[in-house]
N, C-alpha and C positions, 0 to 999 in steps of 0.2 A: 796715451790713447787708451782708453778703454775697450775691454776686451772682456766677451764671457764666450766661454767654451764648454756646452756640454758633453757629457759624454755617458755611458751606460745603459743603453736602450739595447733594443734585441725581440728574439720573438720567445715567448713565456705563454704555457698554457692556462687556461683558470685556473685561478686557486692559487698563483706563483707568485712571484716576491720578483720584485728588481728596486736596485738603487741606482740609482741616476746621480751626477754629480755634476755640478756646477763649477768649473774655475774662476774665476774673475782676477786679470789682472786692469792698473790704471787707474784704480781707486781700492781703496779697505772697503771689505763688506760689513763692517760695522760701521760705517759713515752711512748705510742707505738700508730701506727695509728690499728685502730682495723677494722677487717675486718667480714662481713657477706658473709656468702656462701650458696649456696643450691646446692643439686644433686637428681636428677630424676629418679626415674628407669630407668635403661637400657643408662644413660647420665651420660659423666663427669662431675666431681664439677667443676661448675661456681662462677666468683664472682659476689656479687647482692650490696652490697653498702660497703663502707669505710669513717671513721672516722680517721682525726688525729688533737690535741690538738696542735700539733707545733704549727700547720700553721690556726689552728681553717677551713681545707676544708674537702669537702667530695666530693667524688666518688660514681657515681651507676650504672649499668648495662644499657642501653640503653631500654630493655625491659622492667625496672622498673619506669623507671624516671618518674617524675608526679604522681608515685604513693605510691609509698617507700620513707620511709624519715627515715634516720639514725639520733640517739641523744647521748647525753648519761646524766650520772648522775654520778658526780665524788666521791659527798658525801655517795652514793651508793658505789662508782665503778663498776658502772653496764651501758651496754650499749644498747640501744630499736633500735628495726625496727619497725617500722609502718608500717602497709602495708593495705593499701585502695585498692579499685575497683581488689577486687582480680580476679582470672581469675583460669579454671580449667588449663592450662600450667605453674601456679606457686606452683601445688600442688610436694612437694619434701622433703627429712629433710634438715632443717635450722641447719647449723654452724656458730656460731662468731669463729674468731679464729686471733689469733696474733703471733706478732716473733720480737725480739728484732731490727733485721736489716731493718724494716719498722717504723721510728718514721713518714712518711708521704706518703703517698695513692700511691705514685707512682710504679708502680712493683707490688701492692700486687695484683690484681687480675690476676698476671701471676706467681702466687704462683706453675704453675709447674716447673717453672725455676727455680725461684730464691731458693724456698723452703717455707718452714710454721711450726715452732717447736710447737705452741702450738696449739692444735685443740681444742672443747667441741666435745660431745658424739652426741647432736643433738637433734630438736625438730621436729615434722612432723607436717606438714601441709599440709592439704587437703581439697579441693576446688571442690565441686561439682556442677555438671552444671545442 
């Protein structure tokens, strides 16, 4: 069974740092490009960064870049988001989340299209000004 479990979220003022991590058990996260997600109150789920081992590239949101950095750790199988110079417009719940028909970044942050089978439950992160 596949399983993703984030964890790491919390409340952080501007300008602060959190890492967020991803477990995944049920598959290698180098079998799929894995994707972070957030949604905001009252906003649909957006994608915020992507990881895939194929092709060793990543993907981030335009809003994050320079500041978000996706990694991971295989001997774990868990995969991190960094996220520096936070801002109170990032405060939202955090998704990793994966799907077999993504082994690389491209499509997945139009995960309403294509689809997404595997979600986590989600970590909150809040960012106050």
């Amino acid at each position: 069974e596949v399983q993703l479990v984030e964890s790491g979220g919390g409340l952080v003022q501007t300008g602060g740092s959190l890492r967020l991590s991803c477990a995944a058990s049920g598959f290698n996260i180098d079998d799929y490009a894995i994707g972070w997600f957030r949604q905001a109150p009252g906003k649909e789920r957006e994608g915020v960064a992507c990881s895939s081992s194929e092709d060793g590239s990543t993907d981030y949101a335009d809003s994050v870049k320079g500041r978000f950095t996706i990694s991971s750790d295989n001997d774990k199988n868990t995969v991190y988001l960094q996220m520096n110079s936070l801002k109170p417009e990032d405060t939202a719940v955090y998704y990793c989340a994966a799907d077999p028909i993504y082994t690389y970044c491209n499509g997945l942050f139009d995960w309403q299209h294509y689809g997404m089978d595997h979600w986590g439950k989600g970590t909150l992160v809040t960012v106050s000004s």
